[in-house]
N, C-alpha and C positions, 0 to 999 in steps of 0.2 A: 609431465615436465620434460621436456627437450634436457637430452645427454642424458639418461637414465631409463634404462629398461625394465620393466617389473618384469617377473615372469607372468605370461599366458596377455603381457600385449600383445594387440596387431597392430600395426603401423598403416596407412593404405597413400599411395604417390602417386604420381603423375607424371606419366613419361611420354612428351611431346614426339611423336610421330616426324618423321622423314619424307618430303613428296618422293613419291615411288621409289621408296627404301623400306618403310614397314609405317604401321597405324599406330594413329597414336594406341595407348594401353595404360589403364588404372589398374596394379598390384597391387594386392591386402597381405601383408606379410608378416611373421612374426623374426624378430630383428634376430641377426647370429650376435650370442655373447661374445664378447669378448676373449672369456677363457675357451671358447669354443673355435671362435676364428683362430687363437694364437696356434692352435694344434691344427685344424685344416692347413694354415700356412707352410707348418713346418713339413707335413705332409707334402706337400707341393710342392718344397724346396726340393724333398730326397724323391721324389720323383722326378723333376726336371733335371737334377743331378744322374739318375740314370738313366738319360733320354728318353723317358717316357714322358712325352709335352702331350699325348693324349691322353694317357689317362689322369697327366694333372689338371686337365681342362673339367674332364670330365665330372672329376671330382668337384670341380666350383659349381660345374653344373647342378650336379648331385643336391648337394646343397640347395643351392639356389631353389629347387623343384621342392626337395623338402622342407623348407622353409615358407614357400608361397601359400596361402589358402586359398585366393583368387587372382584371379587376372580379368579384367574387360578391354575388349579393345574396341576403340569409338571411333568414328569416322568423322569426315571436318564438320557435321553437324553435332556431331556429341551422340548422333543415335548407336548401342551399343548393336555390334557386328563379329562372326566369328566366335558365336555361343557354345560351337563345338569344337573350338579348339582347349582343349584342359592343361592346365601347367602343369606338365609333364616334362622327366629327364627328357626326355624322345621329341616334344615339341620345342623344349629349350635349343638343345643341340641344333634344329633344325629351323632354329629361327635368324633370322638375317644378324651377320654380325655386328653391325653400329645394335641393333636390338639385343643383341648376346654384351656388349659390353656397357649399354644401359643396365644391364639388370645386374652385371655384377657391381659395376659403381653404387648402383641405390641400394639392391638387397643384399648381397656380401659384403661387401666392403662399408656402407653404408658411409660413401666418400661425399655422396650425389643425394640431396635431400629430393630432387625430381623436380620435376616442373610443376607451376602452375597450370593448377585446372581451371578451364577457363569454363567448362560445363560443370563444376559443381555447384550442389544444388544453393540454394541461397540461404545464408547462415551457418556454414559447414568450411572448415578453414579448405584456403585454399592452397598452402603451402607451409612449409615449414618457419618462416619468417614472419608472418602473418599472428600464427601461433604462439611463436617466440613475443610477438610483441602484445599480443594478449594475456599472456603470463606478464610481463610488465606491469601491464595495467592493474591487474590484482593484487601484484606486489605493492604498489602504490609505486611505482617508478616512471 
């Protein structure tokens, strides 16, 4: 059910690639609570509060790595590429920044439901709104 996390979901998104800024990339992730993000926040406040704006980055990065289980990233035929790169703190950090602030909107802050997959397989929702209106449907609505 959309707006509702049980524990030990994954969530998996779709985040629409850049011509020559980064590939696209499908992330499997398990979502940050709520009571969990309220405290990374605050973290981040008293760190930017002491001019430490790296290690508050870091810290979302942190997160971010520990929360991911997967990552694919596909090229404009949807063939899966870059098998050895692993979501890692280290490959986060060092991934292009429109890519770094894709993944804190969808997987931290979970502001960015992600984009349409436009190679997923057939029968497998392709967005969050698709979804959303599938539940509808069950509801009788």
């Amino acid at each position: 059910m959309l707006g509702f996390v049980d524990d030990g979901q994954t969530v998996t998104r779709f985040i629409q690639g850049e011509p020559r800024v980064f590939e696209s990339v499908r992330v499997t992730y398990r979502p940050v609570p709520t009571i969990d993000h309220s405290a990374i926040e605050k973290q981040v406040r008293d760190l930017n509060r002491r001019e430490r704006q790296r290690d508050a980055e870091r810290l979302i990065y942190k997160t971010i790595a520990d929360r991911l289980i997967d990552w694919e990233f596909v090229d404009q035929d949807g063939k899966v590429i870059g098998e050895e790169i692993k979501p890692t703190l280290e490959n986060i950090i060092r991934a292009a920044g429109p890519l770094q602030d894709r993944l804190i909107t969808v997987v931290y802050s979970q502001r960015d439901g992600g984009d349409v997959d436009p190679f997923a397989p057939e029968g497998e929702e392709q967005d969050a709104s698709s979804a959303y209106d599938k539940s509808q449907e069950n509801l009788g609505n």
